[in-house]
C-alpha positions in Angstrom: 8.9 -48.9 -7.9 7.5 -47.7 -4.5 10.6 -46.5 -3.6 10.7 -44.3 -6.1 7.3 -43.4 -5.8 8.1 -42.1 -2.5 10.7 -40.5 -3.5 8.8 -38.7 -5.3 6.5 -37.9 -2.9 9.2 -36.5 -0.5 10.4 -34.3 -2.8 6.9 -32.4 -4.1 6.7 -32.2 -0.2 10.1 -30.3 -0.1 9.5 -28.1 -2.8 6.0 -27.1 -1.6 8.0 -26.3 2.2 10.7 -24.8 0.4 7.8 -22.4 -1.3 5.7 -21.5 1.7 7.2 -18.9 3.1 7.1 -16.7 0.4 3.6 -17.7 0.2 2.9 -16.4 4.0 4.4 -13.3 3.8 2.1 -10.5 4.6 1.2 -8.6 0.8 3.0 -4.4 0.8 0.5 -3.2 -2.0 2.2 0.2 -1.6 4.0 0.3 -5.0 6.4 3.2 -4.2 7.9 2.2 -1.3 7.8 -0.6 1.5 7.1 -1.2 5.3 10.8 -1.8 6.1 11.8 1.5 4.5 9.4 3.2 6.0 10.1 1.0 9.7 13.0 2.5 9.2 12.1 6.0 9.0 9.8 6.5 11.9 12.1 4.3 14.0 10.1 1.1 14.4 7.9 -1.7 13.1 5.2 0.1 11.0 2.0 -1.6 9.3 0.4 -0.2 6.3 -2.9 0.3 4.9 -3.3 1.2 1.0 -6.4 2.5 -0.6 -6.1 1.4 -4.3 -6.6 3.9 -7.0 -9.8 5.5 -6.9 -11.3 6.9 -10.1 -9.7 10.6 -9.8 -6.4 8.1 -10.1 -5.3 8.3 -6.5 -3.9 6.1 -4.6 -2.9 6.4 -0.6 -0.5 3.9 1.8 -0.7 5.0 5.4 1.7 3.3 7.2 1.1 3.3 11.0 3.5 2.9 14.2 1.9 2.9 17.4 2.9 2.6 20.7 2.3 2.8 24.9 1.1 6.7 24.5 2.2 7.5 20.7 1.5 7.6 17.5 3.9 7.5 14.3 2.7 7.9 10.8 4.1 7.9 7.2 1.4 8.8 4.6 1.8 8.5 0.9 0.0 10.2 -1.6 0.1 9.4 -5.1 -2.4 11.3 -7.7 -2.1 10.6 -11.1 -3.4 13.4 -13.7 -2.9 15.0 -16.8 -3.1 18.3 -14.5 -0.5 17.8 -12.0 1.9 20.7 -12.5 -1.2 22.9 -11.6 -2.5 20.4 -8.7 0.9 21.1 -7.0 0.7 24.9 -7.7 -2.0 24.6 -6.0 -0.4 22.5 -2.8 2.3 25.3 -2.4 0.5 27.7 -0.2 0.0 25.2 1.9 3.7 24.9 2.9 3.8 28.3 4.1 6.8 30.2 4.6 8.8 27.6 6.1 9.2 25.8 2.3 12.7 24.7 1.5 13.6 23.2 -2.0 13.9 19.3 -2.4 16.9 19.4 -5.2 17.1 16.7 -7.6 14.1 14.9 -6.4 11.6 15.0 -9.1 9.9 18.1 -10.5 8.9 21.6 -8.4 9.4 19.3 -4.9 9.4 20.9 -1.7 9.5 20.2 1.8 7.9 22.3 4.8 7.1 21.9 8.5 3.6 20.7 9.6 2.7 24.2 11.8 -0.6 23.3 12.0 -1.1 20.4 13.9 -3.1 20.2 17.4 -0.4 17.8 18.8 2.4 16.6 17.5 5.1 17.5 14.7 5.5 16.5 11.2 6.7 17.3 7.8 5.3 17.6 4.7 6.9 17.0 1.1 5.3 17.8 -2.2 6.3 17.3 -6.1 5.6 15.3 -9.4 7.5 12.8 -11.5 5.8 13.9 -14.8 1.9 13.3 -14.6 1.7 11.8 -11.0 1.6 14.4 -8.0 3.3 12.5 -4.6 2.6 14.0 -1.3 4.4 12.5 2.0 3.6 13.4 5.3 5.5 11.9 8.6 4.0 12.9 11.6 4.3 11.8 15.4 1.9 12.5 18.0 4.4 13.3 20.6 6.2 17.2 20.7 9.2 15.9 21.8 9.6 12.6 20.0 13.1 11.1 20.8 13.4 9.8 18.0 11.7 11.7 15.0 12.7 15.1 16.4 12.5 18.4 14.0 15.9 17.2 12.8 15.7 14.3 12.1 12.0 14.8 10.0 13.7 17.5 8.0 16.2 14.4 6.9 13.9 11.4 6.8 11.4 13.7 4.5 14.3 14.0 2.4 15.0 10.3 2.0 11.9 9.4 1.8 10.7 12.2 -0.9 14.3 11.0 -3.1 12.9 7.0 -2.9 9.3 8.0 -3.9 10.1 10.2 -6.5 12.8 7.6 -7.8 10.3 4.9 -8.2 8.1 6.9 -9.4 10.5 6.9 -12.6 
């Protein structure tokens, strides 16, 4: 009987190791998209900060990448509201003329270049899936980022505008 009582014993205690890592794992609250995607798209280990729905219905997950001298950042905007057809009408102007169509990537979405900035380059991508109104800026501090050049913003706005809009769905 006490061998199987420590048995027993042994195995609760190999379940509950078995368990704890998925226990320990740091929480992604961002619903829409996670820190490895977006590690991915500003070209290293990013850590992000959500602000939870407020009571217009919008919800934010700014996730940051900092290094010796720079400054990465991936910001998602999610609004949702019975208005957002004319809430993104009313986002267009601020694309400017440099707007290019996002095809197939929810409703009205567009892209542009971040022209004004201080420092720095970035792109912006606005749309809707239905009644929620997405907004994604990536932005890096430096001019002449080696790795999130004007290029390569115009295609990671892109992917990341076709994943937010598809789980938005």
């Amino acid at each position: 009987m006490h061998l199987n009582m420590k048995s027993k014993v042994l195995t609760t205690l190999g379940i509950c190791l078995l368990a704890l890592p998925g226990f320990c794992r740091a929480a992604n609250n961002c619903t829409w998209i996670n820190e490895a995607t977006v590690s991915g798209l500003l070209g290293g280990m990013a850590i992000v900060e959500v602000t939870e729905a407020d009571t217009n219905g919008t919800t934010i997950c700014e996730f940051t990448q900092q290094g010796d001298g720079f400054k990465r950042v991936f910001r998602l905007t999610v609004d949702v509201t019975s208005e957002a057809h004319a809430r993104l009408e009313s986002l267009v102007p601020s694309c400017k003329i440099d707007a290019f169509p996002l095809k197939a990537i929810g409703n009205e979405a567009q892209a542009c270049t971040m022209n004004d900035l201080k420092s720095g380059q970035g792109e912006r991508a606005i749309g809707r899936v239905r009644d929620q109104l997405f907004t994604i800026l990536i932005y890096t501090s430096l001019k002449d980022d080696p790795i999130l050049t004007r290029e390569t913003l115009k295609i990671r706005i892109n992917t990341a505008a076709e994943l937010v809009a598809g789980n938005l769905f």
